[in-house]
TIMIMAR-796157 format. One record per atom (N, C-alpha, C): x, y, z; atom name; residue in three letters; residue number from 1. Coordinates in steps of 0.1 Angstrom, whole numbers. Atoms other than C-alpha are relative to their C-alpha. Layout:
! TIMIMAR-796157
     xx     yy     zz  atom  rest   nr
      X      Y      Z    CA   ala  NUM
...
END
This chain:
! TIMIMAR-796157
     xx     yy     zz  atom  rest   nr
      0      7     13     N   unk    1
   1675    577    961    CA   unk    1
     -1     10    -11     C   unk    1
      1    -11     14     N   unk    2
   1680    595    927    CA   unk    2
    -11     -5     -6     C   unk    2
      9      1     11     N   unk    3
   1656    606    901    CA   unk    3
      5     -6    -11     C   unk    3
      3      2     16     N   unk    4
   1655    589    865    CA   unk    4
     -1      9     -6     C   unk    4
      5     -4     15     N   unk    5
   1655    600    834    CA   unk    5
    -11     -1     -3     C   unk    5
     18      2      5     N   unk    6
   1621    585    829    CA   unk    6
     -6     13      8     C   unk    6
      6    -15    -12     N   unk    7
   1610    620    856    CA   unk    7
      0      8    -12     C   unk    7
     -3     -4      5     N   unk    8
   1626    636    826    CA   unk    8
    -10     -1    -15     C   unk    8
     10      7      9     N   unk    9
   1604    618    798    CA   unk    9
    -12      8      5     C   unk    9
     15      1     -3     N   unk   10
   1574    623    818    CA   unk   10
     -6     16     -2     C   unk   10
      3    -20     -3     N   unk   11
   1578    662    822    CA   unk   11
     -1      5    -14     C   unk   11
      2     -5     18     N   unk   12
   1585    665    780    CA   unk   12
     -8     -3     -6     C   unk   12
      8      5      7     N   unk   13
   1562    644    770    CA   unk   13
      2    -14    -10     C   unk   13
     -3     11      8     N   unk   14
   1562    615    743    CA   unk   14
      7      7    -10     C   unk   14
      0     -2      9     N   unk   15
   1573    633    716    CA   unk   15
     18      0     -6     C   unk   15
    -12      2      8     N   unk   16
   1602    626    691    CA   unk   16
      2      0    -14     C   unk   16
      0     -5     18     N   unk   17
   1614    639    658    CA   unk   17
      5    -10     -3     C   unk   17
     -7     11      6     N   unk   18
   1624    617    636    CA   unk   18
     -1      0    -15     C   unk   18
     -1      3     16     N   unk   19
   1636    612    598    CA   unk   19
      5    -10     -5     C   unk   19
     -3     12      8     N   unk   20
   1645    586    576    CA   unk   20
     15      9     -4     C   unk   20
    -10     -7      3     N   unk   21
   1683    589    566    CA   unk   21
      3      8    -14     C   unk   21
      6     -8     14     N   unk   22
   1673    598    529    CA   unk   22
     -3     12      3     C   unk   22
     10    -12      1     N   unk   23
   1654    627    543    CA   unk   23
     12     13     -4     C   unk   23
    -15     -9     -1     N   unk   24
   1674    659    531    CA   unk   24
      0     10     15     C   unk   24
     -5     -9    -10     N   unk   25
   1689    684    555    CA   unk   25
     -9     11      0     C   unk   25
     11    -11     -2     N   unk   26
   1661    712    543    CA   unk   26
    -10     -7      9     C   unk   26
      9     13     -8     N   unk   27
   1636    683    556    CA   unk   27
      2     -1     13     C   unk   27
     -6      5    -12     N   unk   28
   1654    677    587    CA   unk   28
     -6     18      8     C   unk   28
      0    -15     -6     N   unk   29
   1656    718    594    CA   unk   29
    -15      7      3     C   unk   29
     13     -2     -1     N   unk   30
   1621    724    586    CA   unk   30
     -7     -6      8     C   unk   30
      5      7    -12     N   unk   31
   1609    698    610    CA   unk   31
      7      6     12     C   unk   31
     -8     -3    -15     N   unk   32
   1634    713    636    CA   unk   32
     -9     13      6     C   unk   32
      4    -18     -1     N   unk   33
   1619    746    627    CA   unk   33
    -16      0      4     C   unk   33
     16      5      0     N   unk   34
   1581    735    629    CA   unk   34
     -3     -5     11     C   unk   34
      1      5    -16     N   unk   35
   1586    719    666    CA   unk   35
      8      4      7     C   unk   35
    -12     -4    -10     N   unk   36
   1612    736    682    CA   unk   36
      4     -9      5     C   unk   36
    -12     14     -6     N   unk   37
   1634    709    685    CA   unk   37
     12      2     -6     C   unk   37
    -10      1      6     N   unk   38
   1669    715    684    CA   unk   38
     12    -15     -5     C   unk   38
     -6     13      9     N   unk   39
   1677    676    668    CA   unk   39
    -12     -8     -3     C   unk   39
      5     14     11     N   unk   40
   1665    652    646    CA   unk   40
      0    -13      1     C   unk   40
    -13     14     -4     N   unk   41
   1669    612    657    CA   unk   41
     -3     -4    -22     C   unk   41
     -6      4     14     N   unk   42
   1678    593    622    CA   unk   42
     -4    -15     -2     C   unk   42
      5     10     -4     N   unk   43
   1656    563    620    CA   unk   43
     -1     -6    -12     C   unk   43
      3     12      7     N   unk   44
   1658    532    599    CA   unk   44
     -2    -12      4     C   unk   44
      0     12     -8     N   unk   45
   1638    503    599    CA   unk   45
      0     -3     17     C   unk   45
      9      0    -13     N   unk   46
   1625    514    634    CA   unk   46
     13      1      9     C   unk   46
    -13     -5    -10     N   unk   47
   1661    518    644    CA   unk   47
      5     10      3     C   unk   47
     -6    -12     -3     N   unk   48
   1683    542    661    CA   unk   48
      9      0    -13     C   unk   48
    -14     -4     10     N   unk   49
   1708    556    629    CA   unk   49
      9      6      3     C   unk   49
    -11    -14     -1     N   unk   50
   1721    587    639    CA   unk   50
     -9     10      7     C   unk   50
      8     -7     -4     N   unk   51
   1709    618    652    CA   unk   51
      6     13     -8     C   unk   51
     -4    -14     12     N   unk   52
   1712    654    636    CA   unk   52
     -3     13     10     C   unk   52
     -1    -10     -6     N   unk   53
   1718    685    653    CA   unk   53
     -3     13      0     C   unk   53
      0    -13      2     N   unk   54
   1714    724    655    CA   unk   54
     15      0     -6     C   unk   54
    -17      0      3     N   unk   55
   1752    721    655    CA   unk   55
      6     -4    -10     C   unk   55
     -6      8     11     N   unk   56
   1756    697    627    CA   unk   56
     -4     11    -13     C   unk   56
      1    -10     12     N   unk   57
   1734    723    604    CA   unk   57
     14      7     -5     C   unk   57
     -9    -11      3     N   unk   58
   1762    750    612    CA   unk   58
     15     -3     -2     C   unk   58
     -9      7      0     N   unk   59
   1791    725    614    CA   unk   59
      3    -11    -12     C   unk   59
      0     15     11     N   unk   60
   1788    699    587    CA   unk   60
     -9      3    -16     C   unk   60
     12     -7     12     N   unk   61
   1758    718    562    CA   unk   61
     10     11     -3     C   unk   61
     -8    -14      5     N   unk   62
   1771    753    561    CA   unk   62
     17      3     -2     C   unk   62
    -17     -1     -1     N   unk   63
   1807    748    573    CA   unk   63
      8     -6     -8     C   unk   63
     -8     13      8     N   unk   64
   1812    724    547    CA   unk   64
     -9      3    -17     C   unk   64
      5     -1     14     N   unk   65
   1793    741    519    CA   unk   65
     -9     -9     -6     C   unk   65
     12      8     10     N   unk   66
   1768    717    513    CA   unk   66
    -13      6     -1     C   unk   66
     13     -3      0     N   unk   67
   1738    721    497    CA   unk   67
    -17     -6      4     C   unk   67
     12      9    -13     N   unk   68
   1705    716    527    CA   unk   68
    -10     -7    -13     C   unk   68
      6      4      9     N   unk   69
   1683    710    497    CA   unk   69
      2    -15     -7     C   unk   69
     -4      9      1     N   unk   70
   1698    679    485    CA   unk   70
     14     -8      1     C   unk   70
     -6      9    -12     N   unk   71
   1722    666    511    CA   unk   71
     -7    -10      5     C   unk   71
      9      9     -8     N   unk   72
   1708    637    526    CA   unk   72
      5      0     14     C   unk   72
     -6      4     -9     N   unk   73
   1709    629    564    CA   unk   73
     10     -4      2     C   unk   73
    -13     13      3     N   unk   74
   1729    600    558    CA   unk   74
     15      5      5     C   unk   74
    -16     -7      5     N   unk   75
   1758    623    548    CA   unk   75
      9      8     11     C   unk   75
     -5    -10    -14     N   unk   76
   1760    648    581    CA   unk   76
     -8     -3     11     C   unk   76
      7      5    -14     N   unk   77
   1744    629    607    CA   unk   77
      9     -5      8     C   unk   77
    -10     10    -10     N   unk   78
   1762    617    640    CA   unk   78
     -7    -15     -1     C   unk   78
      6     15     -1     N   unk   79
   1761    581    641    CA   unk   79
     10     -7     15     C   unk   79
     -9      6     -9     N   unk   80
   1775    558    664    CA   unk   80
     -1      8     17     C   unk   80
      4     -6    -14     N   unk   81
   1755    573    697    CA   unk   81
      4     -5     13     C   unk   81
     -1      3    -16     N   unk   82
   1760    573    734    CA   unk   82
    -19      2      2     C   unk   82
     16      2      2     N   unk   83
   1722    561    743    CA   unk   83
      0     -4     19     C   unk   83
      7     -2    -18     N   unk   84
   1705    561    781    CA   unk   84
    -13    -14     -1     C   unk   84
     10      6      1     N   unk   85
   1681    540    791    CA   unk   85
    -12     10     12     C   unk   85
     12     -7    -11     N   unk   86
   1648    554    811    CA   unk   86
      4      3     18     C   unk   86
     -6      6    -13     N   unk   87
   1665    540    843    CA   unk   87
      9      5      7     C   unk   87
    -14     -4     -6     N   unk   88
   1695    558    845    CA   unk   88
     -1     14      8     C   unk   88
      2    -11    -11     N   unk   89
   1699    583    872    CA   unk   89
      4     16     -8     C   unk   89
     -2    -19      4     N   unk   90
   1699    626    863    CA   unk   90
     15     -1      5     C   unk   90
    -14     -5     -6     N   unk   91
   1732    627    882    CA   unk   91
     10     -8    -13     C   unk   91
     -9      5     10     N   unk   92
   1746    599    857    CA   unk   92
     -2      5    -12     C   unk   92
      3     -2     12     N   unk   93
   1734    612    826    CA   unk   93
      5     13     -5     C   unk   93
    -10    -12      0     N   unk   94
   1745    647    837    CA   unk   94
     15     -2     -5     C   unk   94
    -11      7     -1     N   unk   95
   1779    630    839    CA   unk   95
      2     -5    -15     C   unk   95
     -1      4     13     N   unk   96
   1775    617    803    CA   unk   96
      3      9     -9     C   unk   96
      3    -13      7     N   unk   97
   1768    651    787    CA   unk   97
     12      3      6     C   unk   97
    -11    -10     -2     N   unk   98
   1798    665    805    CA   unk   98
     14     -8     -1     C   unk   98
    -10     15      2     N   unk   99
   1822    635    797    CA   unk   99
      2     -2    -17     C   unk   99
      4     -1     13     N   unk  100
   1810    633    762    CA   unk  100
      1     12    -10     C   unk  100
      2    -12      9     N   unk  101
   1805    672    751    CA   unk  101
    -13     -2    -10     C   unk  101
     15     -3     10     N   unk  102
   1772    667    738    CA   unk  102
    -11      4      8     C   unk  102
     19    -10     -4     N   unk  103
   1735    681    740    CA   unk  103
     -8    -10      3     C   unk  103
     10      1     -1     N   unk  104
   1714    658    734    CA   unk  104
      7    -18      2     C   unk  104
     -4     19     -2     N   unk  105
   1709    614    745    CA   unk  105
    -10     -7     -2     C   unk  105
     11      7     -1     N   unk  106
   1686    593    731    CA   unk  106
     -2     -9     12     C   unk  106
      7      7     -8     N   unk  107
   1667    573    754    CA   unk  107
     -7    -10     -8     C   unk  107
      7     15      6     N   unk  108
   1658    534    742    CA   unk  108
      1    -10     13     C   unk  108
      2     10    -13     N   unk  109
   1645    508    764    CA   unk  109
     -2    -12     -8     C   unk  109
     -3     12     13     N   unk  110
   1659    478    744    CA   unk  110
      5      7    -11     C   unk  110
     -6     -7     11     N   unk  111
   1662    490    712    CA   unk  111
    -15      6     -6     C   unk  111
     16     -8      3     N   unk  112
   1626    510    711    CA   unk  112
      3     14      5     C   unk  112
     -2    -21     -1     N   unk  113
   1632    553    713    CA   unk  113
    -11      2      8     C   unk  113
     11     -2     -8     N   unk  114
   1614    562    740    CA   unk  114
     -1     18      0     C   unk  114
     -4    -11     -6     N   unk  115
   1630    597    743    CA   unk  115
     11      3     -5     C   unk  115
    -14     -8      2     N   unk  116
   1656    624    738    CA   unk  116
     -1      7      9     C   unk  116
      4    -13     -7     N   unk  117
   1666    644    766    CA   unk  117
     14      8     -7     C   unk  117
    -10    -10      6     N   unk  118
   1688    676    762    CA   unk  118
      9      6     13     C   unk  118
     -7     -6    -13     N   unk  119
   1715    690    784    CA   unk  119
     -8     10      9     C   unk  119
      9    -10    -10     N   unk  120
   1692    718    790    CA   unk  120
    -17     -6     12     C   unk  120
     12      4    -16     N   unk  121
   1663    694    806    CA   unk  121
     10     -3     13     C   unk  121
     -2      1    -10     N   unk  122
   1688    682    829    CA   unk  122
      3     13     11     C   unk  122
     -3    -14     -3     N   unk  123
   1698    720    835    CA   unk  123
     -9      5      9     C   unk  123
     14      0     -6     N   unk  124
   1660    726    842    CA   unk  124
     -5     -8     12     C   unk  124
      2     11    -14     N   unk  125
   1657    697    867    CA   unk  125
     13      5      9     C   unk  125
     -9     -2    -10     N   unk  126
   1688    704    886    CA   unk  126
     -3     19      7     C   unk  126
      3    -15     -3     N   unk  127
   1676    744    890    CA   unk  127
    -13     -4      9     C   unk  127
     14     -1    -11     N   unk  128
   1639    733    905    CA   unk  128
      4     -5     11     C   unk  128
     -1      7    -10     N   unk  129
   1655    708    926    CA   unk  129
      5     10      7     C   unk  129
      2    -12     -4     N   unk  130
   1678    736    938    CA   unk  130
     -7      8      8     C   unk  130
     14     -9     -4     N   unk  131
   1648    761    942    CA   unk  131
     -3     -3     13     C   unk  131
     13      5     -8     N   unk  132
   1629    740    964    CA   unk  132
     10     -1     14     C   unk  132
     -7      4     -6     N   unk  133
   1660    726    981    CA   unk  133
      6     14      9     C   unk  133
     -3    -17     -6     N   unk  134
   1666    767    990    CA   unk  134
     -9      2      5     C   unk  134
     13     -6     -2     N   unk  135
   1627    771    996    CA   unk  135
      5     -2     17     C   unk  135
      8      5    -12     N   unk  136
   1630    745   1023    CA   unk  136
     11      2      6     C   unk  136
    -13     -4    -10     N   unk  137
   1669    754   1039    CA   unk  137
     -9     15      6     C   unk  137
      2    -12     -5     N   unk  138
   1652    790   1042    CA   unk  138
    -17     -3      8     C   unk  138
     12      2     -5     N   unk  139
   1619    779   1056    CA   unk  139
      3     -6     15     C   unk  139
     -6      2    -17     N   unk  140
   1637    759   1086    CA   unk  140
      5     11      6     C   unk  140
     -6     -7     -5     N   unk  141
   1660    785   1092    CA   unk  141
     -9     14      9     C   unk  141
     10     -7     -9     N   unk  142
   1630    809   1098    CA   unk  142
     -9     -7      6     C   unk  142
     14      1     -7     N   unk  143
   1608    789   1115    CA   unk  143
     -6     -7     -4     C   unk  143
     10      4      6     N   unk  144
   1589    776   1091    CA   unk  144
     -6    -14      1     C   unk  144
      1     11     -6     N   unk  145
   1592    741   1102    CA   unk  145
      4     -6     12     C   unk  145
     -1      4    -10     N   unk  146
   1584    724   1132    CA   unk  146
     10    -10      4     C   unk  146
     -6     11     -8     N   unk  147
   1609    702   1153    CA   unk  147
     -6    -11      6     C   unk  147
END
């Protein structure tokens, strides 16, 4: 049986940035910068809006000459998301990220933000599983487990 996303949740924790689309881009950055969180989600009225990126800074802010100071979200935020639910398997979500070309997937269960994971949690889960999945091929092989 595959692991969930929710495995994924549970190991980051609750925690999720979030701005209003008004907020400006310095706003956005300084919160990125203050949590080490490389995105932003884009919340109005308790909804998903958009989400905002490391990438969108250097791609949409700088690469386009605007000024972070008063830029609003609104203006350089992705909208129109690819969203997961808690439910959906690591293998499929992997599959999303590499289908897609993006980082990061909200996670809503209904239309409630439970979560963001990032290509790199899945990265991190697929390396321990790995690990272990090597601990215990080399543990039989020597011995280490009974028949």
């Amino acid at each position: 049986m595959s692991s969930t996303v929710s495995i994924l949740l549970a190991r980051k924790g609750p925690a999720v940035q979030s701005l209003p689309p008004s907020a400006s881009v310095a706003e956005a950055v300084q919160l990125m910068n203050n949590t080490q969180a490389s995105s932003v989600l884009i919340v109005e009225n308790g909804r998903l809006a958009g989400i905002f990126t490391e990438r969108d800074v250097l791609r949409r802010v700088v690469g386009s000459g605007f000024d972070p100071k008063t830029t609003p979200l609104s203006a350089v935020m992705s909208a129109g998301l690819t969203t997961i639910t808690p439910l959906i398997s690591i293998e499929d979500a992997h599959a999303i990220f590499t289908s897609r070309h993006c980082r990061h997937l909200p996670v809503l269960d209904g239309e409630h933000i439970v979560g963001v994971i990032s290509v790199g949690d899945i990265s991190r889960w697929l390396s321990d599983v790995h690990r272990v999945e090597a601990e215990s091929l080399k543990n039989y092989i020597s011995g280490g487990f009974s028949t």
